[in-house]
C-alpha positions, 0 to 999 in steps of 0.5 A: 179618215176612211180604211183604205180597201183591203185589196189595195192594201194587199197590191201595195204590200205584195205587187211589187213583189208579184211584178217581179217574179212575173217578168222573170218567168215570162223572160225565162222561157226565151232565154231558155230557147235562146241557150238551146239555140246556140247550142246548149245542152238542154241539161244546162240551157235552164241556167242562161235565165239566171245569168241574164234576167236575174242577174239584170235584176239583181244588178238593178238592186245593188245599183240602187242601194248603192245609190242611196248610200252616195246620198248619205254620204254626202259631206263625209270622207266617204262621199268620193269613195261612195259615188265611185262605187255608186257610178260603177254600180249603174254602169253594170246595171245598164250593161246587164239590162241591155244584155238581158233585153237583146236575148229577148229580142233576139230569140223572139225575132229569130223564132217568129221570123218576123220583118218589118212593121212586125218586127218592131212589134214584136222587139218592143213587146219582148223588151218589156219583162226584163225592163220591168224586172229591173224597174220594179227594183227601183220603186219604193213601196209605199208605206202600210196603212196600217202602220200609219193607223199604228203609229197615230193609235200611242199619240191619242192615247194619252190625250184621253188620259190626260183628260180625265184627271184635269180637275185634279190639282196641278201638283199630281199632273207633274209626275206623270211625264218623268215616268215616261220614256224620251221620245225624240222630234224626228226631222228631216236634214233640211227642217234641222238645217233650217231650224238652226240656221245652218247648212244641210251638208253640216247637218248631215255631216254630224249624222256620218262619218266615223264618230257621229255626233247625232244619231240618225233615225228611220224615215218612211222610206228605205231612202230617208233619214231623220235625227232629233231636233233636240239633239241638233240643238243640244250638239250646235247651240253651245258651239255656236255661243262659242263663235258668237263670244 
């Protein structure tokens, strides 16, 4: 499989990032104005970017982590707990974009003194850095190439090893694996659901609560959980000879 080219490696790991420091600082300079034209001392008219664009931004990352902690949530005691705080969330995020946007438009309106056609163009073109603040927050960056190529590198390893004493007798194979550590096979909610022929709700509800009963792992991305197969199999099997009894 060919390398991805260094500098788009490079856009995925630092873009997102240089987005966001770029459409704060193009909003800064009207939101500066802006203080200064309401009457502002300048000594303290620097402060309005944080209160409006940052501010815009930062509420468009709690509105999303909260988002994601709804949907782990689901089918535990804290569902309802979780979506309230989850709604409130986005509801002050929006609030604060839409603030953070009407400061640009009005400054830059009131500065150009545009009208008409003019005026549409320069609303929509002053909306874009606090739009692009807060949706940058809300993408998740992909995964490094790199760390595929890392996590592939262990599992070819030992097919190589595993090569080179097959005209050995079978008896000296056997130690090997019980020297080595226990690896879980990582699924998703609905491949274990789907495997045991259960309900992703029951899945997810046994990896949450105050006392899970399966330990959750780290998917790819921010948003995404695994758990071990085996586990499920070993938590569920007895539970359902039981029911079948």
């Amino acid at each position: 499989m060919p390398r991805t080219p260094a500098h788009v490696r490079i856009a995925r790991k630092y873009g997102q990032t240089a987005v966001l420091y770029a459409a704060l600082a193009l909003s800064a300079p009207g939101e500066y104005a802006l203080a200064q034209m309401a009457g502002w001392d300048p000594r303290f008219a620097w402060l309005m970017p944080a209160v409006l664009s940052l501010y815009a931004a930062i509420s468009a990352s709690v509105a999303k982590s909260q988002s994601e902690a709804a949907r782990d949530a689901v089918g535990t005691p804290k569902e309802r707990d979780a979506q309230r705080r989850s709604r409130n969330a986005t509801f002050g995020a929006l609030t604060a974009l839409l603030m953070a946007t009407a400061a640009q438009v009005a400054e830059h309106v009131l500065t150009t003194g545009a009208t008409g056609a003019r005026a549409w163009v320069v609303i929509i073109v002053s909306a874009v850095p606090p739009l692009v603040a807060a949706h940058v927050l809300h993408i998740d960056p992909p995964a490094g190439d790199d760390a595929d190529e890392e996590r592939k590198a262990p599992a070819q390893e030992p097919q190589e090893t595993a090569e080179e004493p097959a005209e050995e007798p079978d008896e000296e194979e056997a130690p090997e694996p019980l020297g080595k550590p226990y690896e879980p096979v990582l699924v998703t909610y609905a491949e274990a659901a789907d495997d045991l022929g259960l309900s992703v709700v029951t899945i997810r509800g046994a990896a949450n609560g105050p006392t899970p009963r399966i330990k959750k792992f780290p998917g790819a991305t921010p948003s995404s959980v695994l758990v071990d197969i085996r586990e499920c199999h070993d938590v569920f099997s007895p539970s359902r000879r039981s029911v079948g009894v």
